[in-house]
N, C-alpha and C positions, 0 to 999 in steps of 0.2 A: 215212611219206609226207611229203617235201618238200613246201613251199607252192609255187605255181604264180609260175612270172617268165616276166613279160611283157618278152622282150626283142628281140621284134621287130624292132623301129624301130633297136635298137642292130644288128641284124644287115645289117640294111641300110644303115646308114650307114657301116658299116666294110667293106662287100660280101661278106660270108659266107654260104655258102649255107643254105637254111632247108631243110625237109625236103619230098619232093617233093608238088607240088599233083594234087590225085585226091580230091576232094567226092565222096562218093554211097556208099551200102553196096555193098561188097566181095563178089565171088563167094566161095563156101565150096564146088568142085565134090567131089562124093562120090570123085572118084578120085585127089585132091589135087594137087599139086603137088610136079615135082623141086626139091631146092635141091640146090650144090656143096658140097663143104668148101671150111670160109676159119674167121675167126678166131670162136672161141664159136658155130660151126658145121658139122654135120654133112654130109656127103654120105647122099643119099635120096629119099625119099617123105615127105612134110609136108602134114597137113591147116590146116596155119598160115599166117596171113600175118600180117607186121609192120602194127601202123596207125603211133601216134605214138611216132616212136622217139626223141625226148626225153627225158631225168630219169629216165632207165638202172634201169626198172621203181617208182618213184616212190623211188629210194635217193639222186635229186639232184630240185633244183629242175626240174620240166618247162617247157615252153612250149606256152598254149594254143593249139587247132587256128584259124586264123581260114580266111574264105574265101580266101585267098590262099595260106597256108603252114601247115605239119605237120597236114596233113589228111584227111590216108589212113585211111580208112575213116570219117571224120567228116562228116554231116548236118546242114543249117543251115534246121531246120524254123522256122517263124512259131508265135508266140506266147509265147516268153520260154520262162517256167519252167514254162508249162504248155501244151508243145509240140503242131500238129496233125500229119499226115500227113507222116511224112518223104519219100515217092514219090509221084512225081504222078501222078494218076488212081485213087489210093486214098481211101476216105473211111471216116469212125468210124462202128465198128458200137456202138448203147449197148450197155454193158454194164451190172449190175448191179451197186448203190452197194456190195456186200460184194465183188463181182470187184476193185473199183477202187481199193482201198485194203485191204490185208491187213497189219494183224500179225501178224510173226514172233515166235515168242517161243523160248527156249533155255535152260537151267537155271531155268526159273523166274520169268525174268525177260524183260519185251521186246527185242529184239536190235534187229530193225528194221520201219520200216513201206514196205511195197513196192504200187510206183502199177503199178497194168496197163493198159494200152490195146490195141485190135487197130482197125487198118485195112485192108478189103477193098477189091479192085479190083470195077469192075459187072459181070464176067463170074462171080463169085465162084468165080475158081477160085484168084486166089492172097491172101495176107495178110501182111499187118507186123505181128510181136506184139510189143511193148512194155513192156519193165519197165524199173524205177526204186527205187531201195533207198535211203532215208534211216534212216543209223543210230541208234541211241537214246543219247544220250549218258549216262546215269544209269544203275546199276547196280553191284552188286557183287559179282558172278561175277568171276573173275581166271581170265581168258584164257591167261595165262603162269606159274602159280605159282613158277618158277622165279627167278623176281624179284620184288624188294619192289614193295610195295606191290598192289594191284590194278589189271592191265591188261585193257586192253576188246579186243574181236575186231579182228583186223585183216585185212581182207577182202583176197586178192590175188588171187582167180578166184570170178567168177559163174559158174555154168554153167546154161543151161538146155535143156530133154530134151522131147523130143516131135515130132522132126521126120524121121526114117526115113520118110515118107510122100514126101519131097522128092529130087531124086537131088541139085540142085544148089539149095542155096538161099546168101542174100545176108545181109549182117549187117554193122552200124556200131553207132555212135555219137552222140550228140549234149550237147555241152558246154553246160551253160548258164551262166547267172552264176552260180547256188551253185552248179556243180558243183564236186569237188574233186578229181578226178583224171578223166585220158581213159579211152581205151582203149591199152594198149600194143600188144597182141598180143589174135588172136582166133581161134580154130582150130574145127574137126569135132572135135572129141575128148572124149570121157567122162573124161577123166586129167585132172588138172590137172598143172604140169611145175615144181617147186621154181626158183624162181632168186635168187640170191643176187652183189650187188657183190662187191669184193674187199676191203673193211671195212666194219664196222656203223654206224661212225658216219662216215666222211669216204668212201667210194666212190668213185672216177674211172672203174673199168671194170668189169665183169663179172669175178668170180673164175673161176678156172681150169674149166674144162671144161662148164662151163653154157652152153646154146645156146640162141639166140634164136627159131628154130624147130625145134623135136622133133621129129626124124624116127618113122618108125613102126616101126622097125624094128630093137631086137629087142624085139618087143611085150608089154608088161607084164600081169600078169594080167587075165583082164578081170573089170571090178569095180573097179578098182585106182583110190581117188579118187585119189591121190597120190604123184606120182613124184617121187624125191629123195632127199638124206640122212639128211633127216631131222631134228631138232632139235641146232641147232649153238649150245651155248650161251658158247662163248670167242671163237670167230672162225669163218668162211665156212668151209665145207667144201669138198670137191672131191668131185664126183661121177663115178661111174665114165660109161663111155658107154649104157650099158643102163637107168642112171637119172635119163637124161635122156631117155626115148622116150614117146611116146604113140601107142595104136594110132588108126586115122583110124575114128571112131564116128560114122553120119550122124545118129543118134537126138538127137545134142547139139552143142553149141554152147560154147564157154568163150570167156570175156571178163577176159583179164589186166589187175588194176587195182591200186591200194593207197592201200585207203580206208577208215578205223578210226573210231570213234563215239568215240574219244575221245584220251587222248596216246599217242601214237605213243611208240615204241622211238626214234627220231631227234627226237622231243620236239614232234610239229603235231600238229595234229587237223584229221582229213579226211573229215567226218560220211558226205557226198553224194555219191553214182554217179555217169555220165553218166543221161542216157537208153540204154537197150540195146534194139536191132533186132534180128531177125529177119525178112526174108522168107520165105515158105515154102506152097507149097500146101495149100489148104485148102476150105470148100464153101461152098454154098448156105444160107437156112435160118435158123432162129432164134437166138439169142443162146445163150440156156438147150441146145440141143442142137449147136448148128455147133461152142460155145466152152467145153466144161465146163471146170471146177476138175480137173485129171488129176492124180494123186497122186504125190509126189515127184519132179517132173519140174523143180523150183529146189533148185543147189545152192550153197551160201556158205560158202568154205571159205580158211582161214589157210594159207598155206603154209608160213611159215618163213622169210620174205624178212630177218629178223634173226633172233634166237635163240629166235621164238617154236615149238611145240610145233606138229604137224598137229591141225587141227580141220576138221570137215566139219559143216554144220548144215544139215538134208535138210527142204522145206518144200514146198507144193503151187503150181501154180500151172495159167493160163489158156493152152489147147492148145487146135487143132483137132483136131473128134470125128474119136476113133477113136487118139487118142495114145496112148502109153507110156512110162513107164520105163524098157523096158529099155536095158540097156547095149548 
């Protein structure tokens, strides 16, 4: 993960375009969207959309989202680092102090601590669910054994599960000061989709046949946390076209990021999430029953974005009643 450059100011002063302006969560609709073929893209069906497409999946320096520019699918809620209601005319349902703050833990050890909030609208039919992953920087699990020393997880898709209840729901981001990476890409999909530059250490493009958004077709098994090559430990792989597809899954949500508890493969450390949105229908009704703990419905998973190995680490998290797992 590249540390974040703010270079804004320089973009404008030499008049270059900045990425386009679109503040507010992004529809996710269950029946997706066509994209064309063009370069590190498929022709299809795509439950994807591009948000910051900056720092070429965090394999270069990004630029953060501000309200004016690279803002697509990003939210600029009030209150700093400890955001309220991204949507107006939503307000915070309390939750309970164990919903609000969960440790992960993973070999043993803590991986990360994840903040949940949910805001309902007053008709209570729809909701914002809210998570937030600060990773653990201590630790001696080795993420990678394939290289010296001990490497820490390096997160490049959050996903979370519990929304088949919705046909079309909505999903962003919110950058704060500690955050350490956006959102790049954010799709309907149970799959995560491997991407990889075209070097591990100096990147300028996307290596050969990796797409920006996945089409669904030809669809991978279902279950399948992770599409790709696979662990490429010399140089970038190229993947066939089949191993870059994810089927369009309304049950979840993925949020492409790359942001590790500790040194990165390109040598930063990039502890902090964004904020992650969700809108999505939901009910009436008490905390304790509207909003259980649903079982494996948060996934945190390594793809491979340098030479590291697939990992998936399956954790619970805060769903309107009557969610699920499945795929």
């Amino acid at each position: 993960m590249r540390n974040q450059l703010l270079k804004l100011a320089l973009m404008t002063a030499f008049g270059l375009s900045a990425n386009a302006f679109a503040t507010g969560l992004e529809s996710l609709p269950a029946a997706g969207f066509t994209v064309t073929a063009g370069t590190n893209q498929a022709a299809g069906t795509t439950g994807w959309r591009e948000c910051n497409t900056t720092g070429l999946y965090g394999s270069q320096n990004y630029t953060a989202p501000t309200t004016g520019a690279n803002n697509i699918c990003a939210v600029f809620p009030s209150g700093g680092n400890n955001p309220g209601t991204p949507v107006s005319g939503f307000t915070s349902v309390t939750l309970s102090t164990a919903k609000q703050s969960v440790t992960i833990t993973a070999n043993g050890e803590t991986l990360a601590t994840m903040r949940q909030r949910v805001y309902r609208n007053s008709a209570a039919t729809e909701c914002v669910f809210e998570k937030r992953f600060v990773m653990a920087t201590t630790g001696t699990f080795d993420y990678n054994p394939q290289l010296s020393g001990s490497q820490r997880l390096e997160v490049n898709d959050y996903v979370l599960g519990g929304f088949s209840g919705t046909t079309d729901v909505s999903a962003g981001y919110y950058h704060s000061a500690n955050t350490d990476s956006p959102v790049f890409r954010m799709g309907r999909s149970f799959t995560s989709v491997q991407i990889q530059g075209d070097d591990f250490d100096a990147a300028t493009v996307l290596n050969t046949g990796y797409v920006r958004r996945p089409v669904d077709s030809p669809a991978p098994a279902s279950g399948t946390e992770i599409n790709g090559v696979g662990q490429t430990l010399v140089s970038p792989g190229t993947p066939t076209a089949a191993q870059q597809t994810a089927e369009i899954r309304t049950n979840w949500v993925d949020f492409t990021v790359d942001v590790t508890g500790g040194v990165d493969e390109d040598g930063t450390t990039a502890k902090d999430s964004p904020f992650l949105y969700v809108q999505a229908g939901c009910g009436s009704g008490a905390e304790a029953t509207a909003f259980p703990t649903t079982n494996n419905t948060v996934r945190i998973r390594q793809t491979g974005q340098e030479s590291q190995p697939w990992v998936t680490v399956v954790t619970n998290g805060v769903t309107r009643s009557s969610a699920n797992a499945n795929f």
